[in-house]
C-alpha positions in Angstrom: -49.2 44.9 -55.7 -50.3 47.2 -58.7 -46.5 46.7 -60.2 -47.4 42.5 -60.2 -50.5 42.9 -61.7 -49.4 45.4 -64.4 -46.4 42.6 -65.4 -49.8 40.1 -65.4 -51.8 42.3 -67.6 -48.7 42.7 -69.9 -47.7 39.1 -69.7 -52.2 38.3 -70.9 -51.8 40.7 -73.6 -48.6 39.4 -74.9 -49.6 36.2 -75.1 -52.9 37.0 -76.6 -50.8 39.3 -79.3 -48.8 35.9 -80.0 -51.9 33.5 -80.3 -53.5 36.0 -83.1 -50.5 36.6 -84.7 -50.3 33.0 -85.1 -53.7 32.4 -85.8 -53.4 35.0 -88.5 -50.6 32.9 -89.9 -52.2 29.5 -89.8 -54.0 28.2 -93.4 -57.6 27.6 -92.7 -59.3 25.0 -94.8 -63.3 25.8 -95.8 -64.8 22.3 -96.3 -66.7 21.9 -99.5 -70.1 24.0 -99.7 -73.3 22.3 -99.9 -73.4 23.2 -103.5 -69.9 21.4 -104.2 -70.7 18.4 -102.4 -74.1 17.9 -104.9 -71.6 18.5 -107.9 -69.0 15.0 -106.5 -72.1 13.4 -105.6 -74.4 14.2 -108.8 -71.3 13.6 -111.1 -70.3 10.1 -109.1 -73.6 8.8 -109.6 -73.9 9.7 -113.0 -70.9 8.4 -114.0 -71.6 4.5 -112.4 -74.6 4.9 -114.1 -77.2 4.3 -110.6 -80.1 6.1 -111.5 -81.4 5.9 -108.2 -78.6 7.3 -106.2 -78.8 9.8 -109.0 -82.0 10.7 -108.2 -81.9 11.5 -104.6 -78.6 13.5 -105.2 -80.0 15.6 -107.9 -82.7 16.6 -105.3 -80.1 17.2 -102.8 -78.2 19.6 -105.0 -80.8 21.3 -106.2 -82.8 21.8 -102.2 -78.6 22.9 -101.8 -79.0 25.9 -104.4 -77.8 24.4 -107.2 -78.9 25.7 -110.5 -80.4 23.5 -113.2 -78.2 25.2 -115.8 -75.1 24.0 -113.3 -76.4 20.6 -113.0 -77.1 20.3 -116.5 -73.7 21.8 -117.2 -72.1 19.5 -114.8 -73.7 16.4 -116.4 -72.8 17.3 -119.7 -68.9 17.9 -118.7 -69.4 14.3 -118.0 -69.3 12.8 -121.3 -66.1 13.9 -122.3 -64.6 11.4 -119.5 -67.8 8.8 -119.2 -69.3 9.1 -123.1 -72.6 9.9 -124.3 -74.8 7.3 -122.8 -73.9 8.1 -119.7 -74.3 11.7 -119.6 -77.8 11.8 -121.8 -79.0 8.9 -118.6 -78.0 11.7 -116.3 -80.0 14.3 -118.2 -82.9 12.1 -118.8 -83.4 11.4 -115.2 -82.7 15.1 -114.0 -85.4 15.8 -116.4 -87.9 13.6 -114.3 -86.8 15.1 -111.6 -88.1 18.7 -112.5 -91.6 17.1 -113.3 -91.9 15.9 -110.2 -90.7 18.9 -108.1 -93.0 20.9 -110.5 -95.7 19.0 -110.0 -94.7 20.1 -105.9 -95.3 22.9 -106.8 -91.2 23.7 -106.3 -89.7 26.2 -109.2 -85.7 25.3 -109.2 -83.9 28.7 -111.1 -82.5 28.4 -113.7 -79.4 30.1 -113.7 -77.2 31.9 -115.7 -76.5 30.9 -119.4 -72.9 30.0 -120.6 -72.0 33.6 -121.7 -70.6 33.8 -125.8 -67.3 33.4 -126.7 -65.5 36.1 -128.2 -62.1 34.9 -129.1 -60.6 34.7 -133.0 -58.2 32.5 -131.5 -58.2 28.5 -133.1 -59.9 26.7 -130.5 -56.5 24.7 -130.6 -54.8 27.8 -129.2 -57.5 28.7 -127.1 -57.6 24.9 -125.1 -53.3 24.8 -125.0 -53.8 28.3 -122.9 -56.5 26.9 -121.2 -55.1 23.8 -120.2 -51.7 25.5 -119.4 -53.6 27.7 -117.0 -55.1 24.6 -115.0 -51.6 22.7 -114.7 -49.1 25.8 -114.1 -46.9 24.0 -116.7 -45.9 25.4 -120.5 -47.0 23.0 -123.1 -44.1 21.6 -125.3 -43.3 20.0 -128.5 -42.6 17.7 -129.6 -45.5 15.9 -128.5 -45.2 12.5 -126.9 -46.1 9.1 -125.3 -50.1 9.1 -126.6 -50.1 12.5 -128.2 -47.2 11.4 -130.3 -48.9 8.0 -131.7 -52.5 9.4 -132.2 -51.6 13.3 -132.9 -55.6 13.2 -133.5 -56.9 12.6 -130.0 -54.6 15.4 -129.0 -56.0 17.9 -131.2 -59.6 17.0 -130.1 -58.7 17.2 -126.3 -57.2 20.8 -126.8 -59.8 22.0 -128.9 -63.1 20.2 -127.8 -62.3 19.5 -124.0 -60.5 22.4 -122.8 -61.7 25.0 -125.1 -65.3 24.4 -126.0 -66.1 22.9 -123.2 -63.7 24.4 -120.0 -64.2 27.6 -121.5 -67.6 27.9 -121.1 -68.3 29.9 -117.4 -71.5 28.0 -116.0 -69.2 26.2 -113.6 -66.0 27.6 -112.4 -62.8 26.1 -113.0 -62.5 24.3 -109.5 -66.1 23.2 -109.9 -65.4 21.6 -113.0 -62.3 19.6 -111.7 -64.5 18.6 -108.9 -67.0 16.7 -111.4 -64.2 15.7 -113.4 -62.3 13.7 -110.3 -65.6 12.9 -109.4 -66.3 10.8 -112.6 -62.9 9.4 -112.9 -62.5 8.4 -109.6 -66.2 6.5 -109.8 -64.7 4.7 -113.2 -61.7 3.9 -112.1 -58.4 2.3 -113.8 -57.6 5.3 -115.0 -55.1 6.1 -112.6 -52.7 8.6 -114.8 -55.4 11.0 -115.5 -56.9 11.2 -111.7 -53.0 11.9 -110.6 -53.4 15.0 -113.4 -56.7 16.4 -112.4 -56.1 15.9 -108.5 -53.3 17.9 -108.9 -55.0 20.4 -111.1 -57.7 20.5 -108.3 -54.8 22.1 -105.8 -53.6 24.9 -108.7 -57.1 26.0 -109.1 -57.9 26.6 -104.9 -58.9 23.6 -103.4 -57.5 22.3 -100.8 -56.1 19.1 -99.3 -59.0 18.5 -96.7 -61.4 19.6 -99.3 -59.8 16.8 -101.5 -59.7 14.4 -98.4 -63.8 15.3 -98.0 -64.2 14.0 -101.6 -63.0 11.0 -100.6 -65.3 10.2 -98.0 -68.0 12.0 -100.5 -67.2 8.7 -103.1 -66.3 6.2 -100.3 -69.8 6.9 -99.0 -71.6 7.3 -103.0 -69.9 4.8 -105.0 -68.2 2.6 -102.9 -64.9 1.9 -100.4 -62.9 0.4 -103.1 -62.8 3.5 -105.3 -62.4 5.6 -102.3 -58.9 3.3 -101.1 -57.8 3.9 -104.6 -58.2 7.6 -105.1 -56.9 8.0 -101.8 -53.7 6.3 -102.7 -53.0 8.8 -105.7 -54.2 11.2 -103.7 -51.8 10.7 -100.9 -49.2 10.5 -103.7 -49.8 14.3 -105.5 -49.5 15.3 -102.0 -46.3 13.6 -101.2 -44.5 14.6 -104.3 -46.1 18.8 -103.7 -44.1 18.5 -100.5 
C-alpha cells in the first residue's frame, strides 16, 4: 500500500514539475496598461479630428495616470503624421479640459520634462541611428523610391522626425509607436507606412495581442472600417515575421 502511494506521489510531482516547466516556457502577453490604452485612444481621436470623443478620452487618460506633459507630448507627436491643425485642436481642447478639472478641484501632475539633448552629432546622424534602432535594419545608400526623387523630405524625416522629435524621452519608444499607429490607422490610405510602424511596434516590445487590442481600441474609437483595414496589414507583418 505505501509502495502505490509513493509511485502516486512521484507520478503528482512529476507532472506538476512538467506543467511549470512548461509554463515557465510559455510567452505571456500583458494587455496594454490603462495608460497605453488613453495614448491609442487620445491619439485616434485627435487625429479624426472628433473633439468630443477627444474630450472624454483625454479625461480617461488622465483619471488612468497619464501625465499632462505625456499627453501633451503625445498630441504633439501627432503632427508630424496628421499636420498642425490637427494637433494644435488636440491641444486646445486638452487645455479646456484642465480648466474644468481645476475648477473640480482635481490637480493632474505634470510630469517629467523632456530631459536636454547632449549629442554633437548632426541631427541627420542622430535620426539615421535612431531610426535604425526602431526597424533592426542598417540604412543604405543609395537612397530610393521617394527618398531618391525628393532627397529633401528624407533629410527632414531623419532629422526633424526621428531625431528632434523620437529623441526626446517623455514617451518611450513603444509609446510613441503606439500614438503613431494610432493616428495612421484613424487616417487611413496610408497603408505602406502602418505596415512599417506595425512592425516597428513588435522590435520595440509589444506584442501581437497587444497589437490585436489596438484594433478593437480603433474599431471601437474611430470606426469598424479602419479597424478591418489595419487588421489586414496587421495580419500581414505577422504572416511574413513567421
Amino acid at each position: 500500500m505505501k509502495k502505490q502511494q509513493f509511485i502516486i506521489a512521484f507520478i503528482l510531482i512529476l507532472f506538476c514539475h512538467s506543467y511549470m516547466l512548461y509554463a515557465s516556457q510559455t510567452p505571456t502577453t500583458d494587455p496594454l496598461s490603462k495608460k497605453e490604452s488613453g495614448l491609442v485612444t487620445i491619439a485616434a481621436t485627435t487625429a479624426k479630428g472628433d473633439l468630443t470623443k477627444l474630450k472624454d478620452a483625454l479625461n480617461k487618460g488622465l483619471d488612468a495616470g497619464l501625465t499632462s506633459n505625456q499627453i501633451k507630448e503625445s498630441i504633439i507627436h501627432l503632427y508630424a503624421y496628421a499636420g498642425f491643425p490637427r494637433s494644435i485642436r488636440g491641444l486646445q481642447t486638452l487645455m479646456s479640459v484642465f480648466e474644468e478639472r481645476r475648477a473640480k478641484g482635481i490637480n493632474d501632475p505634470t510630469g517629467a520634462d523632456a530631459s536636454p539633448i547632449h549629442n554633437d552629432q548632426p541631427k541627420y546622424e542622430r535620426g539615421k541611428a535612431i531610426l535604425e534602432q526602431l526597424t533592426g535594419v542598417p540604412e543604405k545608400d543609395p537612397k530610393t523610391g521617394y527618398a531618391a526623387f525628393a532627397p529633401t523630405i528624407e533629410i527632414f524625416l531623419k532629422e526633424h522626425l526621428f531625431a528632434d522629435i523620437f529623441e526626446r524621452d517623455v514617451l518611450t519608444y513603444a509609446e510613441r509607436e503606439l500614438v503613431t499607429i494610432s493616428i495612421l490607422a484613424s487616417l487611413g490610405g496610408v497603408e505602406p507606412m502602418l505596415k512599417s510602424h506595425l512592425t516597428i511596434c513588435l522590435n520595440v516590445g509589444l506584442s501581437e495581442g497587444q497589437l490585436q487590442q489596438f484594433i478593437s481600441i480603433i474599431e471601437s474609437t474611430v470606426g469598424k472600417k479602419q479597424a478591418v483595414e489595419a487588421q489586414k496589414i496587421l495580419d500581414e507583418v505577422l504572416a511574413s515575421r513567421k
